[in-house]
C-alpha positions as CSV (number, residue, x, y, z in Angstrom):
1,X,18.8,37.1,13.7
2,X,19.9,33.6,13.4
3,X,20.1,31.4,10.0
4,X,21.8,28.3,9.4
5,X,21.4,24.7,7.8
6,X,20.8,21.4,9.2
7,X,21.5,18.2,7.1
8,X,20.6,14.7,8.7
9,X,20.0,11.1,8.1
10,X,18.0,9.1,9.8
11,X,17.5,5.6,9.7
12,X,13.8,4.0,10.9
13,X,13.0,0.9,12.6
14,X,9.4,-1.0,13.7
15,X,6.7,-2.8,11.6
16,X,5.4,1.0,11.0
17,X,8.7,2.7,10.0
18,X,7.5,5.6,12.9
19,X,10.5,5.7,15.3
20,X,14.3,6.3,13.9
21,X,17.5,7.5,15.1
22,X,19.5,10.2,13.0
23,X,23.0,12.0,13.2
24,X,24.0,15.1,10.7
25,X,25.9,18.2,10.7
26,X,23.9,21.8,11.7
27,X,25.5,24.7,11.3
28,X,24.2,27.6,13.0
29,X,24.7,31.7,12.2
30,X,23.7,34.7,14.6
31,X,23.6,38.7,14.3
32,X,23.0,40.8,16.9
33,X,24.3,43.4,19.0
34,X,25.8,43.9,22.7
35,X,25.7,46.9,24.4
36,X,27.5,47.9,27.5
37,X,25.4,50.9,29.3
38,X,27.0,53.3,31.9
39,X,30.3,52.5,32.3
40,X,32.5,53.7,34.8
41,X,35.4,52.6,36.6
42,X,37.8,53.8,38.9
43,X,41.6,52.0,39.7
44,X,45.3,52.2,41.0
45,X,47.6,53.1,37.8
46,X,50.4,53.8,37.5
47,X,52.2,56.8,35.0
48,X,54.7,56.9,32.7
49,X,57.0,58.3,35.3
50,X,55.6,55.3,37.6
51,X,53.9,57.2,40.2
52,X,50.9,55.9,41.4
53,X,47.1,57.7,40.7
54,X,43.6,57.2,40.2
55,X,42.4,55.4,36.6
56,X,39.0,57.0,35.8
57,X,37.5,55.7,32.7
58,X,33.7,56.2,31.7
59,X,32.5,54.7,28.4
60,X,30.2,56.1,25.8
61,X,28.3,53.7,23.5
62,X,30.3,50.8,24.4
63,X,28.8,48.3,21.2
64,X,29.9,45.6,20.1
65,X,28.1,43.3,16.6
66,X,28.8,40.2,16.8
67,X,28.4,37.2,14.2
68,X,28.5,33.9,16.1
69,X,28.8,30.4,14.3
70,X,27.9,27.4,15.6
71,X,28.8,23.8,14.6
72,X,27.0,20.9,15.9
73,X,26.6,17.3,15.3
74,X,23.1,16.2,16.6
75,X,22.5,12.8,17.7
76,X,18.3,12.7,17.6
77,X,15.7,10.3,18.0
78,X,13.2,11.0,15.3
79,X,9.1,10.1,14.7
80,X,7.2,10.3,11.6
81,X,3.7,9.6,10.1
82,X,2.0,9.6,7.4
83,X,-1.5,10.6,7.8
84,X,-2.7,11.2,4.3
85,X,-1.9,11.2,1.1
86,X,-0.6,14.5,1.0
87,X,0.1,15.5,4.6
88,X,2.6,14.3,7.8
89,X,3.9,14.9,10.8
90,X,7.7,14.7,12.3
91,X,9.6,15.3,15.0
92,X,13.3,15.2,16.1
93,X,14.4,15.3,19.9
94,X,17.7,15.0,21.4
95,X,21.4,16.1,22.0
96,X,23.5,18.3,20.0
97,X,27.8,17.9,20.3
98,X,29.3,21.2,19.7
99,X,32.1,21.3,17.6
100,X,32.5,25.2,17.8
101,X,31.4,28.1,19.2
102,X,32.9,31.4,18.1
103,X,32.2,35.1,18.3
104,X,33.6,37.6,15.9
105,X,33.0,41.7,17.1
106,X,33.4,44.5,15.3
107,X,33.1,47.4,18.1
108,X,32.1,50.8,18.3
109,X,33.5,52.0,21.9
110,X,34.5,55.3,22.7
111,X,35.5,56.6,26.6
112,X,37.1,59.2,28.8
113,X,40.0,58.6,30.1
114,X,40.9,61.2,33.4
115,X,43.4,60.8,36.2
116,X,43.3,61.5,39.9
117,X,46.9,62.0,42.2
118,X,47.6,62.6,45.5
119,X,50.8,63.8,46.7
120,X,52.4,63.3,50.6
121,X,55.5,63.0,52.2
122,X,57.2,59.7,51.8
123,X,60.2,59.2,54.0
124,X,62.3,61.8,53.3
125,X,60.7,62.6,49.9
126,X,58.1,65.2,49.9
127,X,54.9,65.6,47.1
128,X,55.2,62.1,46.2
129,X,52.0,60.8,44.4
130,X,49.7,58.0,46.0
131,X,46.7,56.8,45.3
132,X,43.7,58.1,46.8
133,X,41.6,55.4,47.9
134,X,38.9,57.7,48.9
135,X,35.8,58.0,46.9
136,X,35.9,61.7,47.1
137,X,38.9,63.4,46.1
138,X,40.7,65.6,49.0
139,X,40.6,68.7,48.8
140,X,44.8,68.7,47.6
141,X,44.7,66.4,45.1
142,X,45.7,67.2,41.4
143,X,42.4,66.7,39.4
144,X,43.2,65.8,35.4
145,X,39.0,65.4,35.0
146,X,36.4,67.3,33.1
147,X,34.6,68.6,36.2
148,X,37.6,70.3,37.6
149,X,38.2,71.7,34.1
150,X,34.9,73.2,34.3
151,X,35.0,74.3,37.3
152,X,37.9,76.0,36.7
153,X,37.8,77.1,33.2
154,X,34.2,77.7,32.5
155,X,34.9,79.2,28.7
156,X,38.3,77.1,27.9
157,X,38.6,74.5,25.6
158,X,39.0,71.2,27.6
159,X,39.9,68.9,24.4
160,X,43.2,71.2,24.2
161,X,43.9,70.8,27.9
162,X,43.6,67.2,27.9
163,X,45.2,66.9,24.4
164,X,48.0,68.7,26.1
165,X,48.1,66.4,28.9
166,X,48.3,63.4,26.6
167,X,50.8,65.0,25.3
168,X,53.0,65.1,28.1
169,X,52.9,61.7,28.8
170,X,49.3,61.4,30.9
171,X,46.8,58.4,30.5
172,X,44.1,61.3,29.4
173,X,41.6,62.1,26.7
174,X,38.6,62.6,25.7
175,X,36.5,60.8,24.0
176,X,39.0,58.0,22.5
177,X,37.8,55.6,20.1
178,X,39.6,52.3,20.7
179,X,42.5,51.3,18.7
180,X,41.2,47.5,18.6
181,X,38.1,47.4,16.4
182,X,38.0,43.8,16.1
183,X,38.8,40.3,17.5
184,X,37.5,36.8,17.9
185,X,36.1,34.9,21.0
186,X,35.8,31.1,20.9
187,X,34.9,28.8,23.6
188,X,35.9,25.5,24.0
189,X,34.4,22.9,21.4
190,X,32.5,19.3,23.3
191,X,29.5,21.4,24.8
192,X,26.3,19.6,25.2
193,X,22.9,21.0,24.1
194,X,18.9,20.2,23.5
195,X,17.3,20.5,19.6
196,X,14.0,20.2,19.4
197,X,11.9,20.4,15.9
198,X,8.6,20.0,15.4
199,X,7.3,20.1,11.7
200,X,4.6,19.4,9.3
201,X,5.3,17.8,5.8
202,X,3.7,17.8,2.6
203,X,4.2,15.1,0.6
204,X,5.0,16.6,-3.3
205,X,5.7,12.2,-4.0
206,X,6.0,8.7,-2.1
207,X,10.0,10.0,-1.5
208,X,9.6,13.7,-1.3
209,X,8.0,16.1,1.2
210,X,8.8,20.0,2.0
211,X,9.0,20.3,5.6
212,X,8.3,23.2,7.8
213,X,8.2,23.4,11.6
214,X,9.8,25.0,14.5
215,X,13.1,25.1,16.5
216,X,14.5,25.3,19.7
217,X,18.3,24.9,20.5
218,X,19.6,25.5,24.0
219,X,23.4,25.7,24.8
220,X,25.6,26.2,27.8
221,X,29.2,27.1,27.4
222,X,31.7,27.6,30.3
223,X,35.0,28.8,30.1
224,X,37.7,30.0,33.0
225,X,37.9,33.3,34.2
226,X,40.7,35.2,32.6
227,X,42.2,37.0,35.8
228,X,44.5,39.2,33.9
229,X,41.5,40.3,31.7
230,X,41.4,44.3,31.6
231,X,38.8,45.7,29.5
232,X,40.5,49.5,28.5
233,X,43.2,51.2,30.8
234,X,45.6,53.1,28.6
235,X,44.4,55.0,26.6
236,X,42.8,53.4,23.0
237,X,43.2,49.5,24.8
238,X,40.4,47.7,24.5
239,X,39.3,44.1,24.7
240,X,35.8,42.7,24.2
241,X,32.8,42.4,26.9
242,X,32.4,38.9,26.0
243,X,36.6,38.3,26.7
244,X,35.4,38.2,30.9
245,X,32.1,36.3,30.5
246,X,32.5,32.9,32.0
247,X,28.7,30.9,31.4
248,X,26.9,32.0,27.9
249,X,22.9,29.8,28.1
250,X,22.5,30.1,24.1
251,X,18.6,30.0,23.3
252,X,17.4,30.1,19.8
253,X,14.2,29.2,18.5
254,X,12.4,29.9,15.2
255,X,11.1,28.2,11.8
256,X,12.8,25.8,9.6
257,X,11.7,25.4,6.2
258,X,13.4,22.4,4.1
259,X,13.1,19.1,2.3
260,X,12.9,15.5,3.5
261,X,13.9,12.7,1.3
262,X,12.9,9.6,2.2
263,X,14.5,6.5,0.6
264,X,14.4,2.7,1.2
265,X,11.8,-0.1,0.9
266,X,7.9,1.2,1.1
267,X,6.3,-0.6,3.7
268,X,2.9,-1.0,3.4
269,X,0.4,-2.8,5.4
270,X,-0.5,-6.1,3.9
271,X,-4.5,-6.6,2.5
272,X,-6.0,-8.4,0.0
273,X,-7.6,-7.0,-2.7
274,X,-9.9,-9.6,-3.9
275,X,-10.6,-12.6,-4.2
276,X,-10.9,-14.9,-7.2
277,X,-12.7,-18.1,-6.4
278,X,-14.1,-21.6,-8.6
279,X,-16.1,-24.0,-7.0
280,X,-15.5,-27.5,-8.3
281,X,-16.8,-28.5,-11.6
282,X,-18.4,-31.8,-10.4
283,X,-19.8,-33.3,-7.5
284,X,-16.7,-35.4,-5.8
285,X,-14.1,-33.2,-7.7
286,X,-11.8,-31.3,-6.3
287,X,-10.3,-28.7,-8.5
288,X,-11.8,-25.8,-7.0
289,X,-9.8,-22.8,-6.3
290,X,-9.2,-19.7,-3.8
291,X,-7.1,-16.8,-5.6
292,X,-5.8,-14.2,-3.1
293,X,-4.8,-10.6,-5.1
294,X,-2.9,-8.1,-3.6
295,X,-0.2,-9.7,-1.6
296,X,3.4,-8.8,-2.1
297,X,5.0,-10.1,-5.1
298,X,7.6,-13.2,-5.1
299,X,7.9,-14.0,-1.3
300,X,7.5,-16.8,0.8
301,X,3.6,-17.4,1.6
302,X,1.6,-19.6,4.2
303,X,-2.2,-20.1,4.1
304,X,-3.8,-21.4,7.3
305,X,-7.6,-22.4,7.2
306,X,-10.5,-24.7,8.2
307,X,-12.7,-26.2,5.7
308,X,-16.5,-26.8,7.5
309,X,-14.8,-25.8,10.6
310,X,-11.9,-28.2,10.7
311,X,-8.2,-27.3,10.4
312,X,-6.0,-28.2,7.1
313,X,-2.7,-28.3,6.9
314,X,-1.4,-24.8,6.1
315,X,-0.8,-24.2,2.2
316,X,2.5,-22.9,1.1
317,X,3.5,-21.4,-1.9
318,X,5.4,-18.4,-3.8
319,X,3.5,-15.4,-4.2
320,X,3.0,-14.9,-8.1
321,X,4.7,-11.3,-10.1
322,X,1.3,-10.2,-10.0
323,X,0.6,-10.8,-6.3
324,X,-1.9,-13.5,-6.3
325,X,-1.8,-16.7,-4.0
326,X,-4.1,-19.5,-5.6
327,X,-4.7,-22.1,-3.7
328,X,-5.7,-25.4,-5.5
329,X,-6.8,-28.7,-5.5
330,X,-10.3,-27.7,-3.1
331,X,-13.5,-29.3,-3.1
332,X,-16.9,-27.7,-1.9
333,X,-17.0,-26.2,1.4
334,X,-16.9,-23.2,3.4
335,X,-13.4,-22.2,4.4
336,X,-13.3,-20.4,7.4
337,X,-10.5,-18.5,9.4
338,X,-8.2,-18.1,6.4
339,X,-4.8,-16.2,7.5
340,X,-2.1,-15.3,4.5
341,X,1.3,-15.0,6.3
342,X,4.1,-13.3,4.4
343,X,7.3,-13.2,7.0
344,X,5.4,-11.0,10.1
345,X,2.4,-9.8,7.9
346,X,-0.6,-11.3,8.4
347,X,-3.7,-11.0,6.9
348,X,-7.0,-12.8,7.3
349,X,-9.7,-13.1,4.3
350,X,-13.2,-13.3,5.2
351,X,-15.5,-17.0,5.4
352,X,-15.4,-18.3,1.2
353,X,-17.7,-20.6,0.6
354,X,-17.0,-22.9,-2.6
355,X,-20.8,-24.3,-3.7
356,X,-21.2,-27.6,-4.4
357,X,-21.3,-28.4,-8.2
358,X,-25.3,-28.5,-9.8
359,X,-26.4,-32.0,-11.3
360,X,-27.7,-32.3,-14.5
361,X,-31.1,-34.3,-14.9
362,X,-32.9,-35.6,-16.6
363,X,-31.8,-33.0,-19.5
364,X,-29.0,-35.9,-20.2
365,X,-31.3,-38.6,-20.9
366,X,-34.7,-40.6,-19.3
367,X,-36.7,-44.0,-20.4
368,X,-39.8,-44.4,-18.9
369,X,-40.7,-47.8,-18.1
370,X,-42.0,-50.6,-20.5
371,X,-45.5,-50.7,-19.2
372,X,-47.6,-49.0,-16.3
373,X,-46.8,-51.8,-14.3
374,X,-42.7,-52.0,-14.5
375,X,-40.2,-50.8,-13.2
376,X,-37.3,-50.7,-15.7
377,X,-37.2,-47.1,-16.8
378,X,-34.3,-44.7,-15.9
379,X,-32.4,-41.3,-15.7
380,X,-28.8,-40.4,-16.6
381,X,-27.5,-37.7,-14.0
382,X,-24.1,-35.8,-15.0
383,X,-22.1,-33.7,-12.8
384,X,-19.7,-36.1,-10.9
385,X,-16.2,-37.3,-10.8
386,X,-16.1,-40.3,-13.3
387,X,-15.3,-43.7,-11.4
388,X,-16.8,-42.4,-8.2
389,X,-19.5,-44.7,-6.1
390,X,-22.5,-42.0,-6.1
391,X,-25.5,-42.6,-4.1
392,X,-28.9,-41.3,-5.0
393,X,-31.6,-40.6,-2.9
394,X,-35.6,-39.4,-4.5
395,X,-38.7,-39.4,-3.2
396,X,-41.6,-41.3,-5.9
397,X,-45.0,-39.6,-5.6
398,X,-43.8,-37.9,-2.5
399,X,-42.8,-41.4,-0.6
400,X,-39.2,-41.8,0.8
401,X,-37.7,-45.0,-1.5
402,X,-34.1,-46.9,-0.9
403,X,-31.5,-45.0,-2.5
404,X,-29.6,-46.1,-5.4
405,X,-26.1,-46.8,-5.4
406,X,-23.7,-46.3,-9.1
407,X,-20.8,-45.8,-10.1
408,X,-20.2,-42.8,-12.6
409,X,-18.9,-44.1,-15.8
410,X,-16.3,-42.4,-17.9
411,X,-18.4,-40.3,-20.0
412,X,-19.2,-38.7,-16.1
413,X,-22.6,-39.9,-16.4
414,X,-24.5,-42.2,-13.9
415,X,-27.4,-44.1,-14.9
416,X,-30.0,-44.7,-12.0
417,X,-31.8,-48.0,-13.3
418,X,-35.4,-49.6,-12.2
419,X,-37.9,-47.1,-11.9
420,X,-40.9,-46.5,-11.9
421,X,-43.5,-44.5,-13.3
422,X,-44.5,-41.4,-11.2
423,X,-42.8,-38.0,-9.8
424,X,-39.5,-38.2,-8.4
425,X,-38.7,-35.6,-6.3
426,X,-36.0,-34.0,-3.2
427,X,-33.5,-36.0,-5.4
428,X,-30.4,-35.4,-4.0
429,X,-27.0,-37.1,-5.6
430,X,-24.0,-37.6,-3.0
431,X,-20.4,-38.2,-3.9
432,X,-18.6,-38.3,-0.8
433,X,-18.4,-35.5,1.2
434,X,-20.2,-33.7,-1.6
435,X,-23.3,-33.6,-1.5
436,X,-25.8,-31.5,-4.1
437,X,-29.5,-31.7,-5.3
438,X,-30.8,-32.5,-8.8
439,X,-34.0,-31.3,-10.5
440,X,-36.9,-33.7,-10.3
441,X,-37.7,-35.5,-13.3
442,X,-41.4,-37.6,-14.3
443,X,-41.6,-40.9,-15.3
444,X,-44.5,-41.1,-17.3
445,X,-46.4,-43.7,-20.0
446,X,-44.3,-46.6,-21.6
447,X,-41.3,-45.4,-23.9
448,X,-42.0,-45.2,-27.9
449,X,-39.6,-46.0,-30.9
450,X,-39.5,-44.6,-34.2
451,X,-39.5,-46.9,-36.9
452,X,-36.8,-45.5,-39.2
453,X,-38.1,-47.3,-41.9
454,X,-41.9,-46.6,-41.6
455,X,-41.7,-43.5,-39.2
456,X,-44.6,-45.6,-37.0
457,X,-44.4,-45.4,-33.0
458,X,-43.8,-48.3,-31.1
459,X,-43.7,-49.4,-27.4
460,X,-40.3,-49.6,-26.3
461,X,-39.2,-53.2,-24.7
462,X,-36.6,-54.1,-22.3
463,X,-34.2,-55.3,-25.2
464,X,-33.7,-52.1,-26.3
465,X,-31.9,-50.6,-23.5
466,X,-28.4,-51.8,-24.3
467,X,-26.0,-51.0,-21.1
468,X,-27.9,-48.5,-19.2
469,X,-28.2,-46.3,-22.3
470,X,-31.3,-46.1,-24.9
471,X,-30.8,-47.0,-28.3
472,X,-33.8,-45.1,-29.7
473,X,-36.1,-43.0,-26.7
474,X,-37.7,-40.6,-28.7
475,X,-40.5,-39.7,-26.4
476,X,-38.6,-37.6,-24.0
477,X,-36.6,-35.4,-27.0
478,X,-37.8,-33.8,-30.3
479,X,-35.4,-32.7,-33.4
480,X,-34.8,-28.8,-31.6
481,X,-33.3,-31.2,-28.5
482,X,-29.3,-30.0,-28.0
483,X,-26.8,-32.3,-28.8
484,X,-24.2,-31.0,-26.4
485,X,-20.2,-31.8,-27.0
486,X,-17.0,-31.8,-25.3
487,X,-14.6,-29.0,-25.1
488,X,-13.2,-28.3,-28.4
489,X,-14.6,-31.2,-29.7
490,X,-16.8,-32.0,-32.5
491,X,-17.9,-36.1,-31.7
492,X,-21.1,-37.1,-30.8
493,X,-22.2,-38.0,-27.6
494,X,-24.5,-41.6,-27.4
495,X,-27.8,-39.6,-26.5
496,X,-27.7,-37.5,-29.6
497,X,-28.3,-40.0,-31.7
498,X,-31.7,-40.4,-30.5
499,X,-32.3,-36.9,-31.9
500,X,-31.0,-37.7,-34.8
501,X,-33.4,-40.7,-35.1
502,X,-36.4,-38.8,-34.7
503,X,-34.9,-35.7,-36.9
504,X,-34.9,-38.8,-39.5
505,X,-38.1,-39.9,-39.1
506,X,-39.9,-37.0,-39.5
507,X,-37.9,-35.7,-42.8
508,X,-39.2,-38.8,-44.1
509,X,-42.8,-38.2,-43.1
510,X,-42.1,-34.8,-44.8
511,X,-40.9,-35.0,-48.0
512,X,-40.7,-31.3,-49.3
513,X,-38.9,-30.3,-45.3
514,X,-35.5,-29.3,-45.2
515,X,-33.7,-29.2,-41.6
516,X,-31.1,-26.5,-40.3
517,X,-28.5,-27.4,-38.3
518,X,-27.0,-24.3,-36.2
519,X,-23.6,-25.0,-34.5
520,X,-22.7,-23.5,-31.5
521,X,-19.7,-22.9,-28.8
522,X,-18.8,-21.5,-25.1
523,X,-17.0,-18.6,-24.8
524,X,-13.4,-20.8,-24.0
525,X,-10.9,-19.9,-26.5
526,X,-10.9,-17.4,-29.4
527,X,-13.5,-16.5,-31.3
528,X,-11.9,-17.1,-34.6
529,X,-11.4,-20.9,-33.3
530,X,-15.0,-21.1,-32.4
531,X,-16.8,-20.4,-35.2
532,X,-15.2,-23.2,-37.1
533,X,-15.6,-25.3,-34.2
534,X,-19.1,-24.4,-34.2
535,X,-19.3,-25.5,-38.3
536,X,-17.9,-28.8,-37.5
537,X,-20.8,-29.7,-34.9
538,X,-23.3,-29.1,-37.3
539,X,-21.6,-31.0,-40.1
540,X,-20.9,-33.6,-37.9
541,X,-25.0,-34.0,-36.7
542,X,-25.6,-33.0,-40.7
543,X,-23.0,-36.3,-42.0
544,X,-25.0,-38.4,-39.6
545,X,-28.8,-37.6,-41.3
546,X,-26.7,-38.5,-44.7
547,X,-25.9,-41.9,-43.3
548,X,-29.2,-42.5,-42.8
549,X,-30.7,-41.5,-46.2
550,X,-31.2,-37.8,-46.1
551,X,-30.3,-35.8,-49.2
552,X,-27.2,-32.7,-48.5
553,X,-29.2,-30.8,-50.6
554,X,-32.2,-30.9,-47.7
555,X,-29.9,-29.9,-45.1
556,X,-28.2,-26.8,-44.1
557,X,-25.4,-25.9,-41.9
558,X,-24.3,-23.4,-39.5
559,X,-21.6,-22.1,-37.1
560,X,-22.1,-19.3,-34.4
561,X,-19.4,-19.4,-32.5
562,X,-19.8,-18.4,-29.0
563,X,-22.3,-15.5,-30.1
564,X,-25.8,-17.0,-29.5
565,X,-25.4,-18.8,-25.6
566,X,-28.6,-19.9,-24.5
567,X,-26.8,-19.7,-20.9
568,X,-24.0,-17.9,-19.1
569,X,-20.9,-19.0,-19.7
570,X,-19.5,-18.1,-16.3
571,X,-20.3,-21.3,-15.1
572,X,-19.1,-24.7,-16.1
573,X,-22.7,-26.1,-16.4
574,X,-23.7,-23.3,-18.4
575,X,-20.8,-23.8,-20.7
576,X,-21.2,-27.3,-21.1
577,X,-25.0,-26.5,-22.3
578,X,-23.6,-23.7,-25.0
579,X,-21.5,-26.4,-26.6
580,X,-24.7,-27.8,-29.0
581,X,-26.0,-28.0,-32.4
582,X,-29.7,-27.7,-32.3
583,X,-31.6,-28.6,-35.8
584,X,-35.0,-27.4,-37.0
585,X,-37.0,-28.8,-39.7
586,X,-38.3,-26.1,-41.9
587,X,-41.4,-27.3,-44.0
588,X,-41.5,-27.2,-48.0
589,X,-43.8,-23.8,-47.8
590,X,-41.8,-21.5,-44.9
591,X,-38.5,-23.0,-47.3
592,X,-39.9,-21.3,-50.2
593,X,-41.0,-17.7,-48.2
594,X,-37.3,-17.9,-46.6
595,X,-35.7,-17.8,-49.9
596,X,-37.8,-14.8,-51.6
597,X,-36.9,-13.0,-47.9
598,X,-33.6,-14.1,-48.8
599,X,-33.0,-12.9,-52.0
């Protein structure tokens, strides 16, 4: 039985962390037995009176159980994977430096010790005892053995005789333990061997796995012949079997059963979780963005890529705490071939396309033209970088016509001016490299006024278009028409206050009306913020009917908040259009009905 412990570190190399090298301390224990079967030997000795005879000694049960520890350092290359969650392999291969080999006996020997002389004439001195080399004894030799006991004292007691002969000074007896029970064999220490382990592991966390596998250790240890080596000859000497054996080939093999630890930086193949993208918020702009998630926190980060399939120069950044790479300052594109590069990690993020911004038309604002046969109305398109050159491009009544070249003015709006009345269609609005399409839009029948004093409708002229924008274009809008606003603001834009016109005209038409004002916001912000912001636009819309001659008392206000969007609010365009106050004029009759529901 062999048992024993091995303790090792190991330290791991690669972009994988597989292959390591690893050094330790093993010590090794082993039980077991030797036996010595049949023993018999026959030599030249010499008495106690120094004459020279025949040595017989046979052995009974010659056993010997032995405890042998082993000390090794092993020097290993080692291999390790993780294939799941739970469950890995490993492996250790190499040499092993013995730094001792030593075997402690306990024996259990017992033998029979008889004697053989032969007597001739030496010289001048007769009966003097030789040794008989012969196998068989002669026929005149003197016969201290068992068999000759026997032979000649079939019913005596032959422990007595050889008792008595032991006595006297013989190297007889029977059945003589040895007086030597114990002793220690070493061998010399610098011995080279194999280990080999093989073992599963189960991962209990990230650092901790029990590990069971196999073993095989294989040892060769030499040591010189001891010539003077004798393993009994007097009687009760004895010296161990394993005293004359000069090559010991240790094999042992079995299961190990343990616990790896492993420490140290967790490398883990690079990826990107998601992405996070915006797309820029007008046509020309560019303050889109790629977000990259999942990279490794606070290092060193290039981003190579192609936008419409030409290379940019490399973006480089910090990786944020929270592992995210956000590239800025993009327009509309596709970006193609993007490669995050973190030291030797690369990773490469599929083709991201950033769309280009929608335009807005003719929601803003249109004037058709003064009569059938001019060509002074226009549209207001929104959606592009202010102070840009935009070109516009239509088809009238399905007929390719010259494009028209603006600039966007600060309020990012461009007014397209001289057209005419009919269908415009495929109109597409370009900004640069950006490019995108706008609804069509109809020009239709000369442009009417509201008379704020006598509510009466009135072709609009050419003087009343003051800059590119309408002072009073009522045809196109009625009072539910949004007035949309800026972020977190509450001011009026110029086009709202042909809303408010009409929203005028018609209370005055209808004397017992009140109007509602509902305020609304985007979702940017917090709600309690909105709500009041939403308050403000209506009382800003409702302070402009009191400048022109509309009782408080025949208006009402309210604020939403962000709760009623008529659009999403995950885009900018739909945002912009949730930033309103929309009124509606109630007559004298549903006012009445509303309050009884009310109360």
């Amino acid at each position: 039985m062999a048992y024993g412990a091995d303790g090792q570190v190991g330290f791991f190399f690669g972009k994988n962390r597989h292959w390591g090298v690893g050094t330790g301390l093993m010590y090794l224990m082993q039980t077991g037995d030797a036996v010595l079967d049949n023993f018999h030997m026959e030599s030249q000795a010499t008495d106690f009176n120094g004459s020279t005879y025949r040595q017989v000694i046979t052995g009974h049960d010659i056993k010997e159980n032995l405890t042998i520890t082993n000390v090794n350092i092993p020097l290993v290359l080692k291999y390790k994977n993780r294939m799941s969650k739970k469950w890995g392999i490993a492996a250790d291969a190499g040499l092993m430096y013995n730094l001792q080999m030593k075997n402690e006996y306990t024996t259990h020997a017992t033998f029979d010790y008889e004697a053989i002389y032969q007597f001739a004439t030496v010289g001048d001195a007769p009966n003097t005892p030789v040794y008989d080399a012969s196998p068989t004894p002669s026929v005149n030799d003197w016969l201290i053995t068992k068999a000759e006991f026997i032979r000649n004292n079939p019913n005596g007691n032959m422990q007595d005789y050889f008792n008595a002969k032991s006595a006297l000074g013989y190297n007889v007896g029977l059945n003589k333990p040895a007086a030597s029970t114990k002793g220690t064999v070493s061998y010399p220490q610098g011995n080279i061997g194999l280990l080999l382990q093989p073992s599963v592991n189960y991962f209990l966390s990230d650092m901790v796995a029990l590990n069971l596998g196999l073993y095989y250790i294989f040892q060769p240890f030499s040591s010189g012949t001891n010539s003077s080596y004798h393993l009994t000859d007097a009687v009760g000497s004895y010296s161990s079997v394993l005293k004359n054996t000069t090559k010991v080939d240790n094999h042992s093999y079995g299961l190990n059963l343990g616990v790896r630890f492993f420490l140290g930086r967790k490398h883990e193949k690079m990826a990107i979780s998601s992405v996070d993208l915006m797309s820029p918020t007008k046509c020309g702009l560019t303050d889109g963005f790629i977000a990259l998630n999942g990279l490794n926190p606070n290092k060193p980060v290039s981003v190579a890529y192609k936008l419409n399939g030409t290379t940019q120069t490399p973006y480089t950044s910090t990786v944020s705490g929270t592992g995210q790479v956000k590239i800025t300052n993009l327009g509309a594109g596709e970006y193609s071939g993007m490669t995050v590069s973190i030291r030797k990690d690369n990773v490469t993020s599929p083709p991201i396309t950033l769309t280009e911004p929608a335009m807005v038309a003719p929601t803003e604002l249109t004037a058709n033209p003064t009569s059938v046969d001019a060509c002074n109305g226009f549209v207001m398109l929104r959606g592009m970088k202010q102070g840009n050159s935009a070109t516009i491009s239509y088809r009238l009544n399905g007929e390719s016509h010259p494009p028209f070249t603006g600039i966007v003015d600060r309020d990012d709006l461009l007014t397209v001016n001289g057209l005419c009345q009919g269908d415009y269609t495929m109109v597409v609005a370009t900004v640069g490299a950006c490019s995108a399409n706008c609804p069509g839009f109809t020009l239709g029948a000369p442009a009417m006024q509201v008379n704020t004093n006598t509510g009466d409708l009135t072709n609009t002229t050419s003087d009343k278009i003051d800059n590119g924008h309408a002072k009073a274009v009522l045809c196109e809008v009625d009072i539910s028409t949004p007035m949309l606003f800026d972020v977190n603001l509450y001011v009026l834009h110029a086009e709202a206050y042909q809303v408010i016109e009409k929203a005028v005209a018609q209370m005055k038409l209808n004397k017992g009306s009140i109007i509602s004002i509902e305020g609304n916001a985007d979702s940017t912000g917090e709600e309690a913020k909105n709500i009041p912001l939403s308050f403000n636009r209506a009382m800003a819309v409702k302070e402009e009917l009191i400048k022109r001659g509309i009782k408080a008392s025949r208006i009402k206000t309210n604020g939403h908040g962000s709760r009623d969007p008529v659009a999403t609010n995950k885009t900018y365009f739909g945002k912009q259009i949730n930033r309103n106050a929309v009124m509606t004029m109630i007559p004298a009759k549903e006012e009445k009905v509303a309050d009884e529901k009310n109360k």
